[in-house]
C-alpha positions in Angstrom: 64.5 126.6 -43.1 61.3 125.6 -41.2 59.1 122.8 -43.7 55.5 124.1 -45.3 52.7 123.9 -42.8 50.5 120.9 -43.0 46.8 119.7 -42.6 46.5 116.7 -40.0 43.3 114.4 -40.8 41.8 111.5 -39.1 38.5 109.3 -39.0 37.9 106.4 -35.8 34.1 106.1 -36.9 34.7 102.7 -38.7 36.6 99.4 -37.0 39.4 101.1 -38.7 42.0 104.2 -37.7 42.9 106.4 -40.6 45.2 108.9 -40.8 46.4 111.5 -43.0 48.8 114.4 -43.5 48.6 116.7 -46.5 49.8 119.9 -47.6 47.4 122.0 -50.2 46.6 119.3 -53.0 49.4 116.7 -51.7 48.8 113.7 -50.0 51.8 113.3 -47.8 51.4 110.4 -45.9 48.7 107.7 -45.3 48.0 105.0 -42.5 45.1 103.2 -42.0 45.0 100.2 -39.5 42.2 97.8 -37.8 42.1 98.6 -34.9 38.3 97.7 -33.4 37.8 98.7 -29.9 41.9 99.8 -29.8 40.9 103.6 -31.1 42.4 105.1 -27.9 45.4 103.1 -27.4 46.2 103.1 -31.4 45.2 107.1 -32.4 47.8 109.1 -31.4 50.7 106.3 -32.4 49.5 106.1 -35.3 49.2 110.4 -36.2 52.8 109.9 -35.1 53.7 107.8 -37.6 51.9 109.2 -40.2 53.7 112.6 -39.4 56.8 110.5 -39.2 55.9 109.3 -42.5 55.5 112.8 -43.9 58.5 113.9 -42.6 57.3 116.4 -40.1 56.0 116.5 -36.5 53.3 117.8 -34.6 54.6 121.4 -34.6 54.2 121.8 -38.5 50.7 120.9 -38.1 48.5 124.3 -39.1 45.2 122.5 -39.1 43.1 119.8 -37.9 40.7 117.5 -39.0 38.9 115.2 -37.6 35.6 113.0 -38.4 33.1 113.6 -36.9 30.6 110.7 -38.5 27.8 109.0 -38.7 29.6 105.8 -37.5 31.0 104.4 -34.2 29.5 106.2 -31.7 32.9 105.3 -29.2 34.9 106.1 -31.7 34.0 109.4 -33.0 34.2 110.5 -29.5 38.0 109.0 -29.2 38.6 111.5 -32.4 37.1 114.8 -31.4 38.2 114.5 -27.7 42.0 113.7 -29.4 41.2 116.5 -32.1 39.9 119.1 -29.3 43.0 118.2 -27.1 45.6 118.7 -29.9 44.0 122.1 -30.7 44.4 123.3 -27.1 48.2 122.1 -27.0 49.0 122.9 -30.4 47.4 126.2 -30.6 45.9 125.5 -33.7 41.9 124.8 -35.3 40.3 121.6 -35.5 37.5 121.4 -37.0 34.5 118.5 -37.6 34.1 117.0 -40.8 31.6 114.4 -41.5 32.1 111.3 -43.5 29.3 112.8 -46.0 31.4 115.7 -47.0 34.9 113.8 -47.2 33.2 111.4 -49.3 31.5 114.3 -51.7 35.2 116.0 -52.3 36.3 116.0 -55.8 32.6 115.5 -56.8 30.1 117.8 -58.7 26.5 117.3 -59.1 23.4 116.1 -57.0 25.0 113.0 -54.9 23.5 110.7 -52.2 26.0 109.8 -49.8 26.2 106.5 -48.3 27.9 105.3 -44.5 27.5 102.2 -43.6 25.2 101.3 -40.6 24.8 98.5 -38.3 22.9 95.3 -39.5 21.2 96.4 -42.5 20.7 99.8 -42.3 22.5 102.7 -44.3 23.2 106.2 -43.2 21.9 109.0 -46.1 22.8 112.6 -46.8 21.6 114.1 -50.1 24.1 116.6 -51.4 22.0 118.9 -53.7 22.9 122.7 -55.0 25.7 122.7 -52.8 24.2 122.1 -49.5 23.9 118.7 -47.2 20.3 118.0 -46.1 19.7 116.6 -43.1 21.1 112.6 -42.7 18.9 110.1 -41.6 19.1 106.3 -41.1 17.3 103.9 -43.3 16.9 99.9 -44.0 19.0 99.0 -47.0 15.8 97.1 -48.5 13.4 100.1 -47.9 15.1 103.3 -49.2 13.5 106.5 -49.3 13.0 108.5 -52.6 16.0 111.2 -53.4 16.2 113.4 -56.3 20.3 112.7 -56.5 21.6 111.6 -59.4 24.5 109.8 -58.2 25.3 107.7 -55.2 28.3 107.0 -53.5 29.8 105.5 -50.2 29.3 102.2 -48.7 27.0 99.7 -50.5 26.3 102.2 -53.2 26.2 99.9 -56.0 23.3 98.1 -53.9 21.7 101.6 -53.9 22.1 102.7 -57.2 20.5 99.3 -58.4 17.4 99.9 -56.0 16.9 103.8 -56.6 18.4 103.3 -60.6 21.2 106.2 -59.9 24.6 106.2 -60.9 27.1 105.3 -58.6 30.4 107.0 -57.7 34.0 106.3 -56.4 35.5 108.1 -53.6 38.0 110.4 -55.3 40.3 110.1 -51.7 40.4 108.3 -48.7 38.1 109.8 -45.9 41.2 110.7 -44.2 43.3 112.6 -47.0 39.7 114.0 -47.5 39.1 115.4 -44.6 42.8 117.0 -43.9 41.7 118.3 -47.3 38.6 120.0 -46.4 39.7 121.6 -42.9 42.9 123.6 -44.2 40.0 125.8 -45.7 37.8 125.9 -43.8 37.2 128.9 -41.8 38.0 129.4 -38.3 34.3 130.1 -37.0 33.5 126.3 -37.5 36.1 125.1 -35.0 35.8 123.0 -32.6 34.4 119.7 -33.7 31.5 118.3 -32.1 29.6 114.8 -33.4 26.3 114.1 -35.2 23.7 112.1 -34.8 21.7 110.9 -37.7 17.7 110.9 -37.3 15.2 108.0 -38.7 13.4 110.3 -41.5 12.8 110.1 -44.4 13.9 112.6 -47.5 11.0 115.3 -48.2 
């Protein structure tokens, strides 16, 4: 008897590589490792061992995941180019998913998403009605007005104090998240490609 089909997620936008298996609402397996400037070398090792982990292997996987930032530039690319290449040899979907969204799972309500940025800046994505506005970049000591509710991500306690919203936890880890979110997503939104965050502000 073949094991269940799984969901394979993983994020290289941070100084970190994260990696996930799940199966529906199961978190199989979990690795996360520092690995700054090493995303190449340490990816595919590590989704591996996470499968390993899970026990179950590369042909069990029945979707992909993979972030797709804001973050790293370098290191998104190391993702979707490993995402795209295990699609093609797997025969299976990847799809993009960006750090916004995994961080939103499990959440309800108007949120403000937070990813950290470099120096002091902060990327921003307003989740409101069920739709992500556009993400921008901003200075952590000059943020622009939102209409959320509730913050969460990176330096979101900093945030919540300057805008006087509520902050949030992550429910998951990005990774978990994001093996979450592509097992249903559907098949029109494959493959994964990376975004790029504007300087705006929120309108």
């Amino acid at each position: 008897m073949l094991p269940n089909k799984v969901s394979l997620g993983f994020d290289t936008s941070t100084s970190k590589c994260t990696i996930a298996v799940v199966s529906g609402n199961t978190i199989l397996a979990e690795k996360s490792e520092e690995a700054p400037k090493k995303h190449a070398e340490r990816l595919m090792y590590l989704i591996e061992d996470a499968l390993k982990s899970s026990k179950h292997d590369l042909s069990h996987v029945s979707s992909i995941g993979v972030g797709i930032g804001p973050g790293n530039f370098t290191g998104v690319r190391v993702s979707v180019a490993t995402a795209r290449g295990l699609s093609l040899a797997l025969n299976v979907p990847a799809f993009g998913v960006t750090t916004f969204e995994a961080l939103q799972l499990g959440h309800k309500g108007n949120i403000l998403c937070s990813v950290r940025a470099k120096k002091d800046q902060i990327y921003l994505s307003e989740y409101q009605n069920g739709i992500f506005e556009q993400s921008i970049i901003s200075n952590i000591d000059n943020l622009p007005k939102t209409k959320c509710n509730f913050v969460i991500g990176d330096k979101s306690n900093i945030i919540s104090e300057s805008l006087h919203i509520k902050p949030l936890e992550p429910i998951h880890s990005t990774a978990s998240s994001i093996a979450k979110i592509a097992q249903e997503l559907p098949m029109e939104k494959s493959p994964p490609t990376p975004i790029y965050p504007i300087h705006n502000e929120f309108i």
